[in-house]
TORPA-4810 file (N, C-alpha, C, O; in nm, 3 decimals):
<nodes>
NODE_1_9.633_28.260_26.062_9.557_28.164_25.983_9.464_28.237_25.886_9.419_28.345_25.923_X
NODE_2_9.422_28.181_25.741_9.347_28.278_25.671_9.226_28.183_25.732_9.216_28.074_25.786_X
NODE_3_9.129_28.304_25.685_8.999_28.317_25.691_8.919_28.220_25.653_8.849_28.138_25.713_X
NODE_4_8.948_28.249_25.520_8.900_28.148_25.409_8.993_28.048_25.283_9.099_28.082_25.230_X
NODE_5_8.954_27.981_25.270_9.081_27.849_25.168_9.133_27.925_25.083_9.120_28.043_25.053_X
NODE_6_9.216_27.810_25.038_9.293_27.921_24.949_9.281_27.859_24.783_9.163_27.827_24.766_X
NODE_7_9.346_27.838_24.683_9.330_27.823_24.570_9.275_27.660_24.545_9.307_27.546_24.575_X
NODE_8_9.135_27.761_24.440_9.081_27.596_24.400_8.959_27.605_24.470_8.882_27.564_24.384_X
NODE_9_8.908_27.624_24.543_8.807_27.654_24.653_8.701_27.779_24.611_8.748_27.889_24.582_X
NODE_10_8.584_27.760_24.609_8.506_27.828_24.600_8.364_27.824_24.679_8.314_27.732_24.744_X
NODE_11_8.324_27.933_24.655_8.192_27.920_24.736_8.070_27.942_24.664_7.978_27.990_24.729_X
NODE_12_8.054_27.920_24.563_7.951_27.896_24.458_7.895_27.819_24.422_7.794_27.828_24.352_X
NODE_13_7.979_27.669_24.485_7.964_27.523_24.407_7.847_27.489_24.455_7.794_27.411_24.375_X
NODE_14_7.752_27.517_24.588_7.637_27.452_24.572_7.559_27.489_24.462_7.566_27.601_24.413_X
NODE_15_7.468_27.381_24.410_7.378_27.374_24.327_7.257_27.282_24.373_7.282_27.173_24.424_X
NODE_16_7.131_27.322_24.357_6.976_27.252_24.364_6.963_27.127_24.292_7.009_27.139_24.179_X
NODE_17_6.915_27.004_24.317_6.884_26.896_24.231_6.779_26.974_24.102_6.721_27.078_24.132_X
NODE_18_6.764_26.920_23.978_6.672_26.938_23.908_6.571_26.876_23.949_6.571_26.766_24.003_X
NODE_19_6.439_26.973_23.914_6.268_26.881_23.981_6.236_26.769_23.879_6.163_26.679_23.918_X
NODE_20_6.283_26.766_23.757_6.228_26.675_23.680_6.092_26.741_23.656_5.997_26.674_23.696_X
NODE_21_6.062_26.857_23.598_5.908_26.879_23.564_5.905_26.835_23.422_6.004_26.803_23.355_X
NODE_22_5.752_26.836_23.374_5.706_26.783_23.270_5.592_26.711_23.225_5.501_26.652_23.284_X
NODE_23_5.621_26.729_23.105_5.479_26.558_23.092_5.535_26.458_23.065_5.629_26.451_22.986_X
NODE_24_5.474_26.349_23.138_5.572_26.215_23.161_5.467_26.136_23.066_5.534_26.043_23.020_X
NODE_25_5.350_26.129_23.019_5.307_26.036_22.919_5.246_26.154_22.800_5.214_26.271_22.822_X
NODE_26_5.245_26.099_22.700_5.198_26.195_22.586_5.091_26.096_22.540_5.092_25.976_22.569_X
NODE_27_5.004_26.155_22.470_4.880_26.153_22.365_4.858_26.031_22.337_4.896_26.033_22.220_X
NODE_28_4.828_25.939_22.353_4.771_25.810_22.308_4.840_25.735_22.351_4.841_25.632_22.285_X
NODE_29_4.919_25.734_22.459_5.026_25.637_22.511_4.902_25.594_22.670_4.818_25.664_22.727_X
NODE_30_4.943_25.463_22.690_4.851_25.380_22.794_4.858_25.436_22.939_4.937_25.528_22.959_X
NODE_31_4.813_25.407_23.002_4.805_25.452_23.159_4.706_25.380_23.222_4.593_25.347_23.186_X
NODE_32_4.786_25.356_23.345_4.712_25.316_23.469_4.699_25.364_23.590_4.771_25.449_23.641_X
NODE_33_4.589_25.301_23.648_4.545_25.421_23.778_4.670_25.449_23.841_4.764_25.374_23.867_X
NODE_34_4.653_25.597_23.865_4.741_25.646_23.982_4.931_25.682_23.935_5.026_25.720_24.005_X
NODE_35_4.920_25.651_23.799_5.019_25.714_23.733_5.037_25.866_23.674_4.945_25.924_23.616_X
NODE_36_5.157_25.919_23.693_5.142_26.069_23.732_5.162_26.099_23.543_5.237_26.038_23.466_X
NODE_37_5.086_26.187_23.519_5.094_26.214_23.342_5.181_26.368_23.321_5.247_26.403_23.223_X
NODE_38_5.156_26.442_23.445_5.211_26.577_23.450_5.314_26.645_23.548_5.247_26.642_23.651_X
NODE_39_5.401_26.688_23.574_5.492_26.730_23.699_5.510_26.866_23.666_5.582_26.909_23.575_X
NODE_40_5.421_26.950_23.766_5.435_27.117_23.696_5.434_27.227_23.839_5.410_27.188_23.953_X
NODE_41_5.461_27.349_23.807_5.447_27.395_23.900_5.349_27.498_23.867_5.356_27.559_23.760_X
NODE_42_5.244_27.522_23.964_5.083_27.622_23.919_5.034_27.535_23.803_5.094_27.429_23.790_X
NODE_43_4.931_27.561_23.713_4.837_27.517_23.652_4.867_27.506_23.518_4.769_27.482_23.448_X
NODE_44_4.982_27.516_23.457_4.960_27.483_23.304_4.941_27.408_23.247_4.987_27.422_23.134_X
NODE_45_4.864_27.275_23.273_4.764_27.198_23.233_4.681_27.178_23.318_4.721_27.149_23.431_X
NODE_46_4.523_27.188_23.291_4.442_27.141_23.368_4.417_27.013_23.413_4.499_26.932_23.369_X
NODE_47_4.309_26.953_23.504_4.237_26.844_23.469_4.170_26.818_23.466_4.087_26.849_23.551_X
NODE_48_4.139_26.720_23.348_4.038_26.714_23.286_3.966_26.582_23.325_3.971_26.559_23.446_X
NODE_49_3.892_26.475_23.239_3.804_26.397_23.271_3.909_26.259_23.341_4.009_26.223_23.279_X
NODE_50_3.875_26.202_23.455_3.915_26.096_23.502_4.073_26.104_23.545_4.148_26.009_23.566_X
NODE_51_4.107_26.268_23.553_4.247_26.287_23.598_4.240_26.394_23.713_4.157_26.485_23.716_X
NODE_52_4.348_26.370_23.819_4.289_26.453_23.924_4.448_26.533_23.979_4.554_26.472_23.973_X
NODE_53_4.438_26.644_24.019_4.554_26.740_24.079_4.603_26.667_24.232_4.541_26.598_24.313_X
NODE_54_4.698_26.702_24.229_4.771_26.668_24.354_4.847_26.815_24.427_4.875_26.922_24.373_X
NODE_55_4.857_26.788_24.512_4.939_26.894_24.619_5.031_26.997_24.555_5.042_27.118_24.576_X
NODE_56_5.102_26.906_24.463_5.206_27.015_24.385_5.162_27.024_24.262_5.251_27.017_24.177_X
NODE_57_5.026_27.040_24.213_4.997_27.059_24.083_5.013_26.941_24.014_4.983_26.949_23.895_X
NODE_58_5.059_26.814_24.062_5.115_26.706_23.982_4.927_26.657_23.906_4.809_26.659_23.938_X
NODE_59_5.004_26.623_23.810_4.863_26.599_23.762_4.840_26.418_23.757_4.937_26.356_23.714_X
NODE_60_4.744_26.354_23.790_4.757_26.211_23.754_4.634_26.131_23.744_4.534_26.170_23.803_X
NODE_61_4.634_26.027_23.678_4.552_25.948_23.645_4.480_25.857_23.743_4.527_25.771_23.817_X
NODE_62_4.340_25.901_23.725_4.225_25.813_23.864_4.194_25.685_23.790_4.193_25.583_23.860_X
NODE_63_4.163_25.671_23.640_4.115_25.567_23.627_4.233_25.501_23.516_4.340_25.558_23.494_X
NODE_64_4.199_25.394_23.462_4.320_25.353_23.354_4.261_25.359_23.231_4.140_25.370_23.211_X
NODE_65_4.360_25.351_23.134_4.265_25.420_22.980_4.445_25.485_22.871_4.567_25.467_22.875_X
NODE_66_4.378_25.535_22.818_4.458_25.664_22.698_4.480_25.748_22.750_4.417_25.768_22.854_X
NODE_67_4.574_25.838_22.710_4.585_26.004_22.748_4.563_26.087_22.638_4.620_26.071_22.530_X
NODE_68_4.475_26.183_22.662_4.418_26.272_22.550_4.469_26.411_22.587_4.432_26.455_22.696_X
NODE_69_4.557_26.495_22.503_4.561_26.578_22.517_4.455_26.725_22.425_4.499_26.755_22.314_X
NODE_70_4.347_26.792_22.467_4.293_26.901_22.427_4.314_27.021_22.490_4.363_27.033_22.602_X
NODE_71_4.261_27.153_22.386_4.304_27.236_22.427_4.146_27.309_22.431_4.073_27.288_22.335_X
NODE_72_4.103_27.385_22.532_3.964_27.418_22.511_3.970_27.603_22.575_4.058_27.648_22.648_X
NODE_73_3.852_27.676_22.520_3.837_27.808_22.585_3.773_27.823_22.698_3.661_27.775_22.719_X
NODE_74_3.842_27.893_22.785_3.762_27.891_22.921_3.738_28.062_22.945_3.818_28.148_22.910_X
NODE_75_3.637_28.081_22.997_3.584_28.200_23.034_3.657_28.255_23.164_3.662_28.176_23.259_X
NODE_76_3.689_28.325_23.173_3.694_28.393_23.309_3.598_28.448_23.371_3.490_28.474_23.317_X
NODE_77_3.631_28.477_23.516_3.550_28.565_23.590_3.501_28.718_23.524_3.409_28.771_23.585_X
NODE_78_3.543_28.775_23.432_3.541_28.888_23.395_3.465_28.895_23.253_3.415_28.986_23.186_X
NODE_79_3.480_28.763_23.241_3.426_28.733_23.116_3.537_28.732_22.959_3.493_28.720_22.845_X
NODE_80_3.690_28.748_22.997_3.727_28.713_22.928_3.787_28.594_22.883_3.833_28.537_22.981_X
NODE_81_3.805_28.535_22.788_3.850_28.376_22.681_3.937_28.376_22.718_3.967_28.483_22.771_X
NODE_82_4.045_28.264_22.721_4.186_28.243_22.735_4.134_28.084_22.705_4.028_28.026_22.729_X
NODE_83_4.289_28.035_22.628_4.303_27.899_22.570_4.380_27.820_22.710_4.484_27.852_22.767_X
NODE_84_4.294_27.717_22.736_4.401_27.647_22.819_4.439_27.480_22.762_4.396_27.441_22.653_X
NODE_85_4.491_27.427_22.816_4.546_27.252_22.767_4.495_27.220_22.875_4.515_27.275_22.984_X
NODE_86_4.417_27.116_22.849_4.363_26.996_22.958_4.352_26.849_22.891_4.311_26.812_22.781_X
NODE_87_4.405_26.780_23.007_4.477_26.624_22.988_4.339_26.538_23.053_4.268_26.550_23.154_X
NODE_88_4.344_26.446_22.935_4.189_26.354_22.994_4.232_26.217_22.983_4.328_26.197_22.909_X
NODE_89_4.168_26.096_23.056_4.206_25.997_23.034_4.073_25.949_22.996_3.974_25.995_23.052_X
NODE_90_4.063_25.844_22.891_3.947_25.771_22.842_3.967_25.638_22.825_3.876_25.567_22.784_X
</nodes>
């Protein structure tokens, strides 16, 4: 008996679902509480006013309002600048 199958058969075919990351609302589009605005993995958007982090970085909306996207300088520990994006709801 062979081992393994024979033609046509491979062992490569699994593949991972896609996560769906992203930003799911943009810049002046509406929102309500508890709707997710960001799906990311680590921090590349912050949050900012009236939006709060979740477990997987997901970013989402506490209160209902607009989505504002800015980009502001943040200091480091060392004292150096770096530009980051932070998402606000108003």
């Amino acid at each position: 008996m062979a081992k393994t199958k024979s033609a046509g058969s491979t062992r490569l075919g699994r593949d991972s679902r896609p996560k769906y990351l992203g930003v799911k609302l943009f810049g002046g589009q509406k929102v309500r509480t508890g709707q997710v605005l960001v799906r990311q993995r680590g921090t590349r958007f912050l949050a900012g006013k009236n939006v709060k982090r979740g477990g997987d970085d997901t970013l989402y909306a506490v209160k209902s309002g607009t989505v504002q996207f800015v980009t502001k300088r943040k200091k480091g520990f060392n004292g150096a600048q770096k530009l980051v994006k932070v998402v606000n709801v108003e």
